[in-house]
mmCIF file as Biopython writes it, N, C-alpha, C and O atoms, coordinates in Angstrom:
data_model
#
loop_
_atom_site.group_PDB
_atom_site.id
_atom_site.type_symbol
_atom_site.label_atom_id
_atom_site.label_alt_id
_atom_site.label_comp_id
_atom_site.label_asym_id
_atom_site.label_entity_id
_atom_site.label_seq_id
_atom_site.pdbx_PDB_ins_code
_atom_site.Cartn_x
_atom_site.Cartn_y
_atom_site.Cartn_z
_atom_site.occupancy
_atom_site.B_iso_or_equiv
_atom_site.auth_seq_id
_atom_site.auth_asym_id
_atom_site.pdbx_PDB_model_num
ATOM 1   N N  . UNK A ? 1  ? 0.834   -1.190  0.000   1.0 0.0 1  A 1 
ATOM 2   C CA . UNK A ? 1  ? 0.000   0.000   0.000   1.0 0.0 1  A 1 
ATOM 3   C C  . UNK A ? 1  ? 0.879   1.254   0.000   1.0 0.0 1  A 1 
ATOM 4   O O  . UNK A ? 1  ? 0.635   2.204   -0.744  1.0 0.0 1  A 1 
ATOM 5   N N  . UNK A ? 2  ? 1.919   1.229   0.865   1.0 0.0 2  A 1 
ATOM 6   C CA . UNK A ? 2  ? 2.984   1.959   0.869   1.0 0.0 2  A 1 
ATOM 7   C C  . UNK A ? 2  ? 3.407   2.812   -0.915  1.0 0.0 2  A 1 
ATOM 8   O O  . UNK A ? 2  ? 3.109   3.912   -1.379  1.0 0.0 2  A 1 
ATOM 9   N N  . UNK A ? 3  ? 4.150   1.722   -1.427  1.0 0.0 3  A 1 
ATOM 10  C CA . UNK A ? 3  ? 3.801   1.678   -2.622  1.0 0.0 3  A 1 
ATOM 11  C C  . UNK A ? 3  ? 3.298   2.293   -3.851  1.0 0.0 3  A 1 
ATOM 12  O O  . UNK A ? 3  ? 3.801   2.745   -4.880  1.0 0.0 3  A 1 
ATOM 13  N N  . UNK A ? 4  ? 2.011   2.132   -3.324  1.0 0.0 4  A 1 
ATOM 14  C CA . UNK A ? 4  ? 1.084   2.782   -4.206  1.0 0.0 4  A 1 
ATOM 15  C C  . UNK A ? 4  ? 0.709   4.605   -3.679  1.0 0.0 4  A 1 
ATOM 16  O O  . UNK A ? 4  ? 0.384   5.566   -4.376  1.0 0.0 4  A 1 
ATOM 17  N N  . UNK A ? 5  ? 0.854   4.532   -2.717  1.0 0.0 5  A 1 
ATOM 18  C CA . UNK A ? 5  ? 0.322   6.065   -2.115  1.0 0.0 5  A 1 
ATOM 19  C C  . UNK A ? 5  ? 2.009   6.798   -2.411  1.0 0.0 5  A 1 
ATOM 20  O O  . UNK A ? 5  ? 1.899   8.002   -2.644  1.0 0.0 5  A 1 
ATOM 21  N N  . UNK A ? 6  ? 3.073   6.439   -2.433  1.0 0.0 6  A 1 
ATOM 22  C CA . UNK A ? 6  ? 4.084   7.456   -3.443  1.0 0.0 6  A 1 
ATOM 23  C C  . UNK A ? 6  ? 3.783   7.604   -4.775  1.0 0.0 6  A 1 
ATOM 24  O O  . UNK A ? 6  ? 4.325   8.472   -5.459  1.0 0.0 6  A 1 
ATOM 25  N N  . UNK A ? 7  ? 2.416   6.315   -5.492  1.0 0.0 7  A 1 
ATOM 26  C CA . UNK A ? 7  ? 2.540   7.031   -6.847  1.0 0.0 7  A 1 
ATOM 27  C C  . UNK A ? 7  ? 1.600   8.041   -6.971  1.0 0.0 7  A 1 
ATOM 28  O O  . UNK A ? 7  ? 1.519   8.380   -8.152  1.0 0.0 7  A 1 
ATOM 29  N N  . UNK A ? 8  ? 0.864   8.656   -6.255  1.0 0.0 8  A 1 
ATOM 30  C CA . UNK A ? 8  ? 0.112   10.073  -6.156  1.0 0.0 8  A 1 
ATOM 31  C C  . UNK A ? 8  ? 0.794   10.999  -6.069  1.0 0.0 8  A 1 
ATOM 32  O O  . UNK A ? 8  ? 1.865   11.105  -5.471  1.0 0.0 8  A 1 
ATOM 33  N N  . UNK A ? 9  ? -0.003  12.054  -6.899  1.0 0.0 9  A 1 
ATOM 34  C CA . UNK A ? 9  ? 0.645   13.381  -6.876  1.0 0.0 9  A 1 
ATOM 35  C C  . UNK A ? 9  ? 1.384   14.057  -5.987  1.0 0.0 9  A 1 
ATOM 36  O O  . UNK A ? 9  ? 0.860   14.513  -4.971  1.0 0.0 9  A 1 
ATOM 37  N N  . UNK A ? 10 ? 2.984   14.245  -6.312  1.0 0.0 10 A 1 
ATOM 38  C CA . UNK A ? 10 ? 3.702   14.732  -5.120  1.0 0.0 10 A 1 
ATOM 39  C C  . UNK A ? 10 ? 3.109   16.766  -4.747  1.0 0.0 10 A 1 
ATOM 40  O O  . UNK A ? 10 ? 2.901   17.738  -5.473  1.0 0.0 10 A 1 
ATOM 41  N N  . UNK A ? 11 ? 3.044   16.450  -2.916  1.0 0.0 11 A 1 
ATOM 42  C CA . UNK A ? 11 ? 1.962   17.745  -3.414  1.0 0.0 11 A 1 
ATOM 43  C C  . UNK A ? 11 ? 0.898   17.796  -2.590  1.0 0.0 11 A 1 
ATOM 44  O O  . UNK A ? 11 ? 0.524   18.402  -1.586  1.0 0.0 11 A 1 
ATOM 45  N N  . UNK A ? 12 ? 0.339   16.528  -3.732  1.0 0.0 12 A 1 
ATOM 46  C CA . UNK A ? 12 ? -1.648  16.579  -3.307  1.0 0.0 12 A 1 
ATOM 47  C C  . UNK A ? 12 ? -1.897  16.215  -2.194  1.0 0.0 12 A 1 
ATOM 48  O O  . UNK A ? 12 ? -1.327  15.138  -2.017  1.0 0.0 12 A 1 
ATOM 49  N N  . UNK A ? 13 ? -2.640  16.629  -1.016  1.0 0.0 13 A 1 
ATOM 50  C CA . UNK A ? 13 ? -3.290  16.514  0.168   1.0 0.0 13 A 1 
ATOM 51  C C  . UNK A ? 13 ? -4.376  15.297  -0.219  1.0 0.0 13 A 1 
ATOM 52  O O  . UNK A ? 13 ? -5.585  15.406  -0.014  1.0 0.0 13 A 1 
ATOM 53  N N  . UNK A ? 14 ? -3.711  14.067  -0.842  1.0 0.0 14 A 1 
ATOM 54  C CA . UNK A ? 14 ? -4.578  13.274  -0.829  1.0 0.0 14 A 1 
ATOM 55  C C  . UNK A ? 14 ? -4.314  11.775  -0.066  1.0 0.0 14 A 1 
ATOM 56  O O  . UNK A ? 14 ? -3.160  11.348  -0.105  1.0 0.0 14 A 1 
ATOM 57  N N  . UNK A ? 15 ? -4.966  11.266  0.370   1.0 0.0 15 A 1 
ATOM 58  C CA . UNK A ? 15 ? -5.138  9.758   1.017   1.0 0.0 15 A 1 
ATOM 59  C C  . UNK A ? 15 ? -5.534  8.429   0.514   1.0 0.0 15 A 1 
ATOM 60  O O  . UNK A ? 15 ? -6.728  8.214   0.304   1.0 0.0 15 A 1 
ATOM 61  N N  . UNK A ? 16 ? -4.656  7.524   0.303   1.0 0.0 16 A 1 
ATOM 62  C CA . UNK A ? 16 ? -5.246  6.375   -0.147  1.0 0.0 16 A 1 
ATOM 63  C C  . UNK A ? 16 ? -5.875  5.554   1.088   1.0 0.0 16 A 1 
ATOM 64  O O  . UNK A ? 16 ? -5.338  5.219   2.144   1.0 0.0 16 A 1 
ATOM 65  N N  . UNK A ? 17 ? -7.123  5.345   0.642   1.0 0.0 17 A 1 
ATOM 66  C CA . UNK A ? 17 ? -8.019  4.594   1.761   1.0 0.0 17 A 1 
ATOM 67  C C  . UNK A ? 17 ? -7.759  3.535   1.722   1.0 0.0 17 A 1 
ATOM 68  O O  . UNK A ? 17 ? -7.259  2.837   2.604   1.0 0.0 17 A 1 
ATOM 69  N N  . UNK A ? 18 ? -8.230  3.127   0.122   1.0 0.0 18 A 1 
ATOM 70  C CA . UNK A ? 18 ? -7.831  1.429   -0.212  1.0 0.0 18 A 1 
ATOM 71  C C  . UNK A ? 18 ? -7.675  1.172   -1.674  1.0 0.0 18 A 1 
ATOM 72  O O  . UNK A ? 18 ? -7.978  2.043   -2.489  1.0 0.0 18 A 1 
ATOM 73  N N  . UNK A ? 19 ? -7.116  -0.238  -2.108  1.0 0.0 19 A 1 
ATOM 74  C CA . UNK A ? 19 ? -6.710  -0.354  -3.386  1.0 0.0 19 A 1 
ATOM 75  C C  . UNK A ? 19 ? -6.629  -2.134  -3.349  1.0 0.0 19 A 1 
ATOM 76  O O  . UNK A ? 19 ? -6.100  -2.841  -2.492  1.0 0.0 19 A 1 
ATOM 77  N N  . UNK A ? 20 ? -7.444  -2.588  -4.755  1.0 0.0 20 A 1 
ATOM 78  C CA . UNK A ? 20 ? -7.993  -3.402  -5.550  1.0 0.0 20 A 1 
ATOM 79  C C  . UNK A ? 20 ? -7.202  -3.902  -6.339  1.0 0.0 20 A 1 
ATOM 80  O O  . UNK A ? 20 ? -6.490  -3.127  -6.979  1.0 0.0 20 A 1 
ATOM 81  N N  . UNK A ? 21 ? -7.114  -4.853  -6.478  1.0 0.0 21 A 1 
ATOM 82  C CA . UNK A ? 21 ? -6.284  -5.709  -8.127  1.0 0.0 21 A 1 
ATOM 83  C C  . UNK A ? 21 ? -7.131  -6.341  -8.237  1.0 0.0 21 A 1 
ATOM 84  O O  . UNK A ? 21 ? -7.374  -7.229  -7.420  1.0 0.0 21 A 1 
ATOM 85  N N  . UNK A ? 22 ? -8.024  -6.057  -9.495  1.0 0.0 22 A 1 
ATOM 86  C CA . UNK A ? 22 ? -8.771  -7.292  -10.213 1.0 0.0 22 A 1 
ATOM 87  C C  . UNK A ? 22 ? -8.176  -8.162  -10.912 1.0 0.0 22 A 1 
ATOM 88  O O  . UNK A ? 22 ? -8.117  -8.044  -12.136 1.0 0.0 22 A 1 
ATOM 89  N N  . UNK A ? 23 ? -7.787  -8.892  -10.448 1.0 0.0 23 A 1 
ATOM 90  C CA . UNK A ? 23 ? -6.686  -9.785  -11.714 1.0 0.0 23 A 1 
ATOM 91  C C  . UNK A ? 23 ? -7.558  -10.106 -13.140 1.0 0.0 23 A 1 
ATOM 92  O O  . UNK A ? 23 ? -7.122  -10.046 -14.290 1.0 0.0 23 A 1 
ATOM 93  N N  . UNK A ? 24 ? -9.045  -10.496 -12.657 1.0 0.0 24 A 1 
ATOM 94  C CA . UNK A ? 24 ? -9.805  -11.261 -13.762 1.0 0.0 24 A 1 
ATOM 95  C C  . UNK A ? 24 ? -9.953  -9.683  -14.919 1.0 0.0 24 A 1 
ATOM 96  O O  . UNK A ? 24 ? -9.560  -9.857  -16.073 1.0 0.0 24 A 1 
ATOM 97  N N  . UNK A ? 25 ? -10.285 -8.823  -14.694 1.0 0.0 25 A 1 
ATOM 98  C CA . UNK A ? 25 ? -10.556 -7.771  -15.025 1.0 0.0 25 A 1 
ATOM 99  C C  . UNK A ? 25 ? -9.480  -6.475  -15.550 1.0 0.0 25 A 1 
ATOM 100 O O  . UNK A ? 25 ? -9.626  -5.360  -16.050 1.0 0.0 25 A 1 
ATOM 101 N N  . UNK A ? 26 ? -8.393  -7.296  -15.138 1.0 0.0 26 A 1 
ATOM 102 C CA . UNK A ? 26 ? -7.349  -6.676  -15.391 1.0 0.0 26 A 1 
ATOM 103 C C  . UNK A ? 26 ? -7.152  -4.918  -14.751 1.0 0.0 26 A 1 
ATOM 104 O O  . UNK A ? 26 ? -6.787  -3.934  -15.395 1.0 0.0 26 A 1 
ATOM 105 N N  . UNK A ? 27 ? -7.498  -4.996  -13.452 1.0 0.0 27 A 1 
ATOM 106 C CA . UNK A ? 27 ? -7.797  -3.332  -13.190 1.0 0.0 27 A 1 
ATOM 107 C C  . UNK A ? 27 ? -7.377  -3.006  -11.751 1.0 0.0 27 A 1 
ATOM 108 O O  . UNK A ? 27 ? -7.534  -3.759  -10.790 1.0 0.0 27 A 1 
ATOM 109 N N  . UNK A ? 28 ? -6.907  -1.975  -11.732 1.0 0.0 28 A 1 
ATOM 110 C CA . UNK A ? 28 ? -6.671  -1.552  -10.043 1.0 0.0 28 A 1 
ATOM 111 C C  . UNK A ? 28 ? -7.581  -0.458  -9.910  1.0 0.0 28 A 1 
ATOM 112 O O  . UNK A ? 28 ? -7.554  0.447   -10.745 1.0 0.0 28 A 1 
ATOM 113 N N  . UNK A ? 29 ? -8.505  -0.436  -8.810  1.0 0.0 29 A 1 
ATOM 114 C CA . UNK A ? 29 ? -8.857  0.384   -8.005  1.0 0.0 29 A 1 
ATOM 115 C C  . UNK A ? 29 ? -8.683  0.921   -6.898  1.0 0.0 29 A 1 
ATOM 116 O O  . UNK A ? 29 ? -8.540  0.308   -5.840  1.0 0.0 29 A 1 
ATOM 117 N N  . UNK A ? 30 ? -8.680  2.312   -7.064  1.0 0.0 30 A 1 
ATOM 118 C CA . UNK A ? 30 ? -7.612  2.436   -5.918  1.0 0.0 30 A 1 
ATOM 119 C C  . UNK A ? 30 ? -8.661  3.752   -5.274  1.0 0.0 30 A 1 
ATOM 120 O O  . UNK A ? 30 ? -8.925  4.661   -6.061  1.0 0.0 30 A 1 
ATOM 121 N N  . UNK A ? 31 ? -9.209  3.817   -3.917  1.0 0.0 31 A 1 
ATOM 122 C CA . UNK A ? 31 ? -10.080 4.739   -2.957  1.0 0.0 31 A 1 
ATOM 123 C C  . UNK A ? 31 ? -9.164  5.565   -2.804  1.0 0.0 31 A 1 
ATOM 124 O O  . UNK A ? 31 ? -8.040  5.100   -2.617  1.0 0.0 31 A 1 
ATOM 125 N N  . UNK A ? 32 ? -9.327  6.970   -2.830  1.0 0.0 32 A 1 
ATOM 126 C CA . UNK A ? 32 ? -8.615  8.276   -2.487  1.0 0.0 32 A 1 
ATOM 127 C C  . UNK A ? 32 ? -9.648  9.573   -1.919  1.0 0.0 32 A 1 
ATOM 128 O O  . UNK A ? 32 ? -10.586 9.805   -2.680  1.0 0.0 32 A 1 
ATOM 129 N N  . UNK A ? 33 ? -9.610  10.000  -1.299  1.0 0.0 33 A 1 
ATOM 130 C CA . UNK A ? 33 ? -10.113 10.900  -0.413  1.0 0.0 33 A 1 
ATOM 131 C C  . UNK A ? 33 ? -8.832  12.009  -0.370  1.0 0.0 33 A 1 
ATOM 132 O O  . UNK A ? 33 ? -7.626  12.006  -0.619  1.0 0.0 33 A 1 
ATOM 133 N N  . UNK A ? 34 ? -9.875  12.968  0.110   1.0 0.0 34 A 1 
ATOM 134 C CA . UNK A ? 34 ? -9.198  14.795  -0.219  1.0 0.0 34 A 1 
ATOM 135 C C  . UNK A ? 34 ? -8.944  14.910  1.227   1.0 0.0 34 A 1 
ATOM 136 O O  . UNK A ? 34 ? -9.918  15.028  1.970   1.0 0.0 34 A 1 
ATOM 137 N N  . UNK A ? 35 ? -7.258  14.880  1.918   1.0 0.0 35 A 1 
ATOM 138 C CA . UNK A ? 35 ? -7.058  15.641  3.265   1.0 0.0 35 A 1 
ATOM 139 C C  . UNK A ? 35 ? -7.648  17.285  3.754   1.0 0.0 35 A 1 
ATOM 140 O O  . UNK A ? 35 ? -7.894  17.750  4.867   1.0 0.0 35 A 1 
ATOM 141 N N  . UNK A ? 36 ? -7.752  18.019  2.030   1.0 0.0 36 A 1 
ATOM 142 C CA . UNK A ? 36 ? -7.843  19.592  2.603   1.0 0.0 36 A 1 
ATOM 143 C C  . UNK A ? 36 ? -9.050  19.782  3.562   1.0 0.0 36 A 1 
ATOM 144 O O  . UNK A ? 36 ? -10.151 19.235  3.500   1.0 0.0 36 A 1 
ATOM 145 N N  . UNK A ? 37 ? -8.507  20.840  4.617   1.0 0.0 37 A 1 
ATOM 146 C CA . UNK A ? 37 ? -9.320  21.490  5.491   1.0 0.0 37 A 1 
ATOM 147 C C  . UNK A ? 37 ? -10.076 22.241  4.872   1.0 0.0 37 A 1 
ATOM 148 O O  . UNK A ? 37 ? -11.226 22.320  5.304   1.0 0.0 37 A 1 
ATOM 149 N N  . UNK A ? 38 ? -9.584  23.308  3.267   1.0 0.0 38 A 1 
ATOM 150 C CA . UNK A ? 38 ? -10.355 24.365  3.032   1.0 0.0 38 A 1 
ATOM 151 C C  . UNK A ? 38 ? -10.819 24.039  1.879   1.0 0.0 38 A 1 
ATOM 152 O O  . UNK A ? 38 ? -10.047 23.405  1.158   1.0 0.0 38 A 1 
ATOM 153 N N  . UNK A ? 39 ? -12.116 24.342  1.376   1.0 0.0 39 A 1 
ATOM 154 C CA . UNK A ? 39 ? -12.073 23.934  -0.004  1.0 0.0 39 A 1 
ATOM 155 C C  . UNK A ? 39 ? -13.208 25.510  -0.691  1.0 0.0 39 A 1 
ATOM 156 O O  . UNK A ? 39 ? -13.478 26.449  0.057   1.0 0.0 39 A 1 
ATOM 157 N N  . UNK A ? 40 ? -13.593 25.463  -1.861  1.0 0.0 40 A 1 
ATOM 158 C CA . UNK A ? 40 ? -13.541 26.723  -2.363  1.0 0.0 40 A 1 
ATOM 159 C C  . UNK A ? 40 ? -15.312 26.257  -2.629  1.0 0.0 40 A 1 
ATOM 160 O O  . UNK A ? 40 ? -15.829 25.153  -2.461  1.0 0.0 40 A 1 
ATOM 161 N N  . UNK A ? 41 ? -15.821 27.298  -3.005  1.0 0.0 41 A 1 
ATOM 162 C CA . UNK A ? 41 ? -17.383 26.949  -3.479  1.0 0.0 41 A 1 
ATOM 163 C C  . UNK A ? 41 ? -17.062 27.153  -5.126  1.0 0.0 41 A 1 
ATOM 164 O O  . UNK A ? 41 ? -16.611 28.181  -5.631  1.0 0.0 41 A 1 
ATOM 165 N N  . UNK A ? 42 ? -17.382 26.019  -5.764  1.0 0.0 42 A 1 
ATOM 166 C CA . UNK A ? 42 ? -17.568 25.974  -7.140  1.0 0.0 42 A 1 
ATOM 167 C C  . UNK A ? 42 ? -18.342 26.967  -7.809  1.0 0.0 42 A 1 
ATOM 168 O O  . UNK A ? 42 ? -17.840 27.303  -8.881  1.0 0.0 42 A 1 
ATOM 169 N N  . UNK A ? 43 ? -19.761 27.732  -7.413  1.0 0.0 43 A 1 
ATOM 170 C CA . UNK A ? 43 ? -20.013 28.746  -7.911  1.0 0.0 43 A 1 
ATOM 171 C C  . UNK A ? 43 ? -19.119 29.995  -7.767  1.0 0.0 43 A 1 
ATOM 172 O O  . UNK A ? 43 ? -18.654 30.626  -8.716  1.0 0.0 43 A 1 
ATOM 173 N N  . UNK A ? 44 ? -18.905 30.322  -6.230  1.0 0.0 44 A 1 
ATOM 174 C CA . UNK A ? 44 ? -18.546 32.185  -6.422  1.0 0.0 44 A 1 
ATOM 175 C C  . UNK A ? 44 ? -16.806 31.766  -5.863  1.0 0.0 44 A 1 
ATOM 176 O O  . UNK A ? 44 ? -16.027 32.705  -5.698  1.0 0.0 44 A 1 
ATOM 177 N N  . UNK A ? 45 ? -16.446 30.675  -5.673  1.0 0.0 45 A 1 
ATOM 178 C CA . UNK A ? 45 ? -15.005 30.125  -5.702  1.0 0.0 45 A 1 
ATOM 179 C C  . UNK A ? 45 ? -14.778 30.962  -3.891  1.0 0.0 45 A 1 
ATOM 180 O O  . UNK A ? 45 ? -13.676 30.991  -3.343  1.0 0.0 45 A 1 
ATOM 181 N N  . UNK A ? 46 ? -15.444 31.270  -3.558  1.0 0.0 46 A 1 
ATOM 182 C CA . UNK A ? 46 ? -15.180 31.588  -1.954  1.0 0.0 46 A 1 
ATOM 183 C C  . UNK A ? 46 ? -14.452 30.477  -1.158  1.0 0.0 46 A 1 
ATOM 184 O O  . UNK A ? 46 ? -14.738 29.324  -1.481  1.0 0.0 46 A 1 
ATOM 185 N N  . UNK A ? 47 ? -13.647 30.640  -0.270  1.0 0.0 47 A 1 
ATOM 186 C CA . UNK A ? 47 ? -13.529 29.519  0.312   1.0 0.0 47 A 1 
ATOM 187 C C  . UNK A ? 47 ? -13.884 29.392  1.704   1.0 0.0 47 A 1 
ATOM 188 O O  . UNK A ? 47 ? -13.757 30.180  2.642   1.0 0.0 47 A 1 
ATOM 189 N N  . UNK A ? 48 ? -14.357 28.223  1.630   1.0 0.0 48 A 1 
ATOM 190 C CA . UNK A ? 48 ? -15.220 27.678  2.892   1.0 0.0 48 A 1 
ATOM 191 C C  . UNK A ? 48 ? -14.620 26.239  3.412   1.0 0.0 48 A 1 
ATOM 192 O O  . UNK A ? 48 ? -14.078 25.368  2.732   1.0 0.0 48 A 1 
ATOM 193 N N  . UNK A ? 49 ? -14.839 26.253  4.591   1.0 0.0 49 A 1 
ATOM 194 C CA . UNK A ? 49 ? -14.380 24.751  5.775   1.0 0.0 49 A 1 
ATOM 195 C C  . UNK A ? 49 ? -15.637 23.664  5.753   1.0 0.0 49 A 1 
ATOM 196 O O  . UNK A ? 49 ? -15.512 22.442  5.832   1.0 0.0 49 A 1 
ATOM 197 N N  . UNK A ? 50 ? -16.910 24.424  5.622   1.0 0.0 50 A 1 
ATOM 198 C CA . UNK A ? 50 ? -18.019 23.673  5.623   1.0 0.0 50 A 1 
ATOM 199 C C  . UNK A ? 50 ? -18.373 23.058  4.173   1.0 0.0 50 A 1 
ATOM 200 O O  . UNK A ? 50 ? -18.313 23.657  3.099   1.0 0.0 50 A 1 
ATOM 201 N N  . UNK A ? 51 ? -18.871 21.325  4.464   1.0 0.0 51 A 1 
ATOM 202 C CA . UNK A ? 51 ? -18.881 20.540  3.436   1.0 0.0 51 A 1 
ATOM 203 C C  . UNK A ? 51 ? -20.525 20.701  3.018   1.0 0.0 51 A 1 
ATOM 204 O O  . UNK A ? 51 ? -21.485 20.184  3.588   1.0 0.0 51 A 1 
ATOM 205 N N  . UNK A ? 52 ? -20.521 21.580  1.850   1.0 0.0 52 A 1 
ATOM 206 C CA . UNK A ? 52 ? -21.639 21.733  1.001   1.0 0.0 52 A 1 
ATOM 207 C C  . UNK A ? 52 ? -22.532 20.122  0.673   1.0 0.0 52 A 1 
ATOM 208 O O  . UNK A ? 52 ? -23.751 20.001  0.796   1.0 0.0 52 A 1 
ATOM 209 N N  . UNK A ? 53 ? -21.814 19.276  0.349   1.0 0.0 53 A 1 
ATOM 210 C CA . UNK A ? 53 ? -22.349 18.321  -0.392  1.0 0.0 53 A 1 
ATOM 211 C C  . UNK A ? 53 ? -21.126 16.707  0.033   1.0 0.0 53 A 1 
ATOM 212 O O  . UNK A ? 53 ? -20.144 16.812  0.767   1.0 0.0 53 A 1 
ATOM 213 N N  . UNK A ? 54 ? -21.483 15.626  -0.527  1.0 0.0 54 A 1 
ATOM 214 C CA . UNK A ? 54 ? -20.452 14.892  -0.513  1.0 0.0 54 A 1 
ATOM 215 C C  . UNK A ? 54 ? -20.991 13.636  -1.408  1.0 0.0 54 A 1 
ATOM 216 O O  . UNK A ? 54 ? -21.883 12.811  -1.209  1.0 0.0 54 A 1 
ATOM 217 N N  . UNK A ? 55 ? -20.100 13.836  -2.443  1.0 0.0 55 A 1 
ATOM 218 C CA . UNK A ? 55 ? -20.675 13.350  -3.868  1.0 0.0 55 A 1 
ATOM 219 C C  . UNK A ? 55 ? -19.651 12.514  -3.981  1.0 0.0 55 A 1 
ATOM 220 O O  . UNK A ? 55 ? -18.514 12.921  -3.743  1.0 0.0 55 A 1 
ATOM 221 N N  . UNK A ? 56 ? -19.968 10.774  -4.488  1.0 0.0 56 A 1 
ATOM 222 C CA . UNK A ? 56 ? -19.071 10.180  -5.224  1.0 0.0 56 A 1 
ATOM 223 C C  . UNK A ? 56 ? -18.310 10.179  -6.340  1.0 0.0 56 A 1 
ATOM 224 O O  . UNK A ? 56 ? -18.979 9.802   -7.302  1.0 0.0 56 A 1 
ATOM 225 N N  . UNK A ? 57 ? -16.927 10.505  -6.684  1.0 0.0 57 A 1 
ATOM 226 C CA . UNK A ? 57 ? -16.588 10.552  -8.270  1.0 0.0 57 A 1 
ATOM 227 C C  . UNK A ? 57 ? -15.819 9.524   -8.167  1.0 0.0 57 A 1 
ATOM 228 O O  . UNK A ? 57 ? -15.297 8.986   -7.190  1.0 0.0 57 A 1 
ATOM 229 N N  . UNK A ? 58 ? -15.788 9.156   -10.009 1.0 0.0 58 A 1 
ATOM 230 C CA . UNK A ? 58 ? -15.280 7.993   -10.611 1.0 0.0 58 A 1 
ATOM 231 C C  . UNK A ? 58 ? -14.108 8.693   -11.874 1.0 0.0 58 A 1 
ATOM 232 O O  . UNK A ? 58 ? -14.228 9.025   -13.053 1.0 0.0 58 A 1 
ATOM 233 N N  . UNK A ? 59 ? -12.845 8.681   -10.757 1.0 0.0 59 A 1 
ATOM 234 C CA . UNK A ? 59 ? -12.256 9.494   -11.900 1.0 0.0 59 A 1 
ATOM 235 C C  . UNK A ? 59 ? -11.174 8.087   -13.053 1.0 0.0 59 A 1 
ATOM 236 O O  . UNK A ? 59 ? -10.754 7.183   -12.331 1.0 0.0 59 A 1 
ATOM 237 N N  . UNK A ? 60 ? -10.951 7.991   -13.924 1.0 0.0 60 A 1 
ATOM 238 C CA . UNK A ? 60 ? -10.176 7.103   -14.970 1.0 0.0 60 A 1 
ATOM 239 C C  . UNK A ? 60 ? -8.414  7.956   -15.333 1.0 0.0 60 A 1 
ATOM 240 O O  . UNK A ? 60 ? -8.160  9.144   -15.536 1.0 0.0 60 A 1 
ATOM 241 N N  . UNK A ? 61 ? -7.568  6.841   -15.291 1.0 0.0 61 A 1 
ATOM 242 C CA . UNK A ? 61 ? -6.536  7.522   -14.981 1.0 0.0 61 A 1 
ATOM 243 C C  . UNK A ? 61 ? -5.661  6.267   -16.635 1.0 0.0 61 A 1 
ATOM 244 O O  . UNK A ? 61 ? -6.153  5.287   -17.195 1.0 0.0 61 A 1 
ATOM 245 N N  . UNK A ? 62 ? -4.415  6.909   -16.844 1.0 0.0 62 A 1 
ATOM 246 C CA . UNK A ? 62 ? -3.888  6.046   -17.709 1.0 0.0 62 A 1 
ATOM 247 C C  . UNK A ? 62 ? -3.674  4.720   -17.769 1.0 0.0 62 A 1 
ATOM 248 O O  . UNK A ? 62 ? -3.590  4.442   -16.573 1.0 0.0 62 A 1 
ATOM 249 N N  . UNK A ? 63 ? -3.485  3.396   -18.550 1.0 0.0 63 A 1 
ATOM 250 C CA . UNK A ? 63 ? -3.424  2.179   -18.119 1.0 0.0 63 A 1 
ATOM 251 C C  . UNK A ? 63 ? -1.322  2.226   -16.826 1.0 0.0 63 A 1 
ATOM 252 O O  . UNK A ? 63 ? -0.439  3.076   -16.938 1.0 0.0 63 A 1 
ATOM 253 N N  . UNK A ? 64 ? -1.326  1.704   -16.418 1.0 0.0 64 A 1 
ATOM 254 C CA . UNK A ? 64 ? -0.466  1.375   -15.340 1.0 0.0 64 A 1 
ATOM 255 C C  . UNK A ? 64 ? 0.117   -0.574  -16.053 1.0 0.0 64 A 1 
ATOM 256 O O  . UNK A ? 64 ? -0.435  -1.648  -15.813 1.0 0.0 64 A 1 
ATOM 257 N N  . UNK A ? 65 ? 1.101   -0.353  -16.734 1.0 0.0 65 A 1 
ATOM 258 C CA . UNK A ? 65 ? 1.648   -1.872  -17.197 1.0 0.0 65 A 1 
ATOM 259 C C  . UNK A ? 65 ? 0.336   -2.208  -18.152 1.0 0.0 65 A 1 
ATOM 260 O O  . UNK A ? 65 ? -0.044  -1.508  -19.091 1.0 0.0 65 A 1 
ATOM 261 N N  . UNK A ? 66 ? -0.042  -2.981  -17.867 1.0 0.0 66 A 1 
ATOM 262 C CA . UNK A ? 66 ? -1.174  -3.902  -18.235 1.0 0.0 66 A 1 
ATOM 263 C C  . UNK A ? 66 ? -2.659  -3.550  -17.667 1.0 0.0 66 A 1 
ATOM 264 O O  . UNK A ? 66 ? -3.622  -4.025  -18.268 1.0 0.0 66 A 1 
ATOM 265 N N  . UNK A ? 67 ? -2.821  -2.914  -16.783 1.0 0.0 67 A 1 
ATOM 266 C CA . UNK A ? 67 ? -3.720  -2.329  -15.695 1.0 0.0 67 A 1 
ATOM 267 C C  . UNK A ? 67 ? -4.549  -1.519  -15.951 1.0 0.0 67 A 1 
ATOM 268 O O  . UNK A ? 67 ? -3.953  -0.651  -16.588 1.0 0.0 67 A 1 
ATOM 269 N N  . UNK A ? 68 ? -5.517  -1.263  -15.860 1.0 0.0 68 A 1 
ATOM 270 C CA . UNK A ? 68 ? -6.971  -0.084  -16.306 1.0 0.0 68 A 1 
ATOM 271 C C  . UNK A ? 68 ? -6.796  0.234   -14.669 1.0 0.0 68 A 1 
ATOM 272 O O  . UNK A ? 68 ? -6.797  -0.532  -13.705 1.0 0.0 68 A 1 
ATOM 273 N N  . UNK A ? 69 ? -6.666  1.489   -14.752 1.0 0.0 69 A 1 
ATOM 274 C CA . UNK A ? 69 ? -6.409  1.938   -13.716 1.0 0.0 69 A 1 
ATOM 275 C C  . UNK A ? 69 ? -7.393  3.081   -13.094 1.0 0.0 69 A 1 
ATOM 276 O O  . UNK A ? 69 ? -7.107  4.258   -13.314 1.0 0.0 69 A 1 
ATOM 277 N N  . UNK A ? 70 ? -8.584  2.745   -12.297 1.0 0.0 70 A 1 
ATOM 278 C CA . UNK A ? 70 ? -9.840  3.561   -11.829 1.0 0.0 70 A 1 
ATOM 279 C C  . UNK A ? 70 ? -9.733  4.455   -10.344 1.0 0.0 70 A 1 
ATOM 280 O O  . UNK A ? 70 ? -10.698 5.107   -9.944  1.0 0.0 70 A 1 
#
């Protein structure tokens, strides 16, 4: 797991929760969550501490070796 959380953006305030090898499927999934304290409002870009919403995304990233990497 180690591992895998140096290949994230050097930088990003981000966390690997957890991570998947589908072997049959050929795919890693890998859970990441946002450390920041502050985050901005998408309409007027203000920034705010309080969590407006908390929405699942499914972001797709380049293949990794052989790997579909989600």
């Amino acid at each position: 797991m180690e591992l895998l959380s140096r290949l994230l953006p050097q930088g990003a305030s981000l966390h690997l929760e957890t991570a998947h090898l589908g072997e049959g499927a050929a795919q890693l999934t890998l859970r990441v969550t946002s450390r920041q304290a502050l985050g901005h409002c998408p309409v007027c870009r203000f920034p705010t501490r309080r969590i407006h919403s908390d929405d699942e995304r499914t972001l797709a990233d380049i293949p990794w070796a052989h790997l579909r990497v989600v």
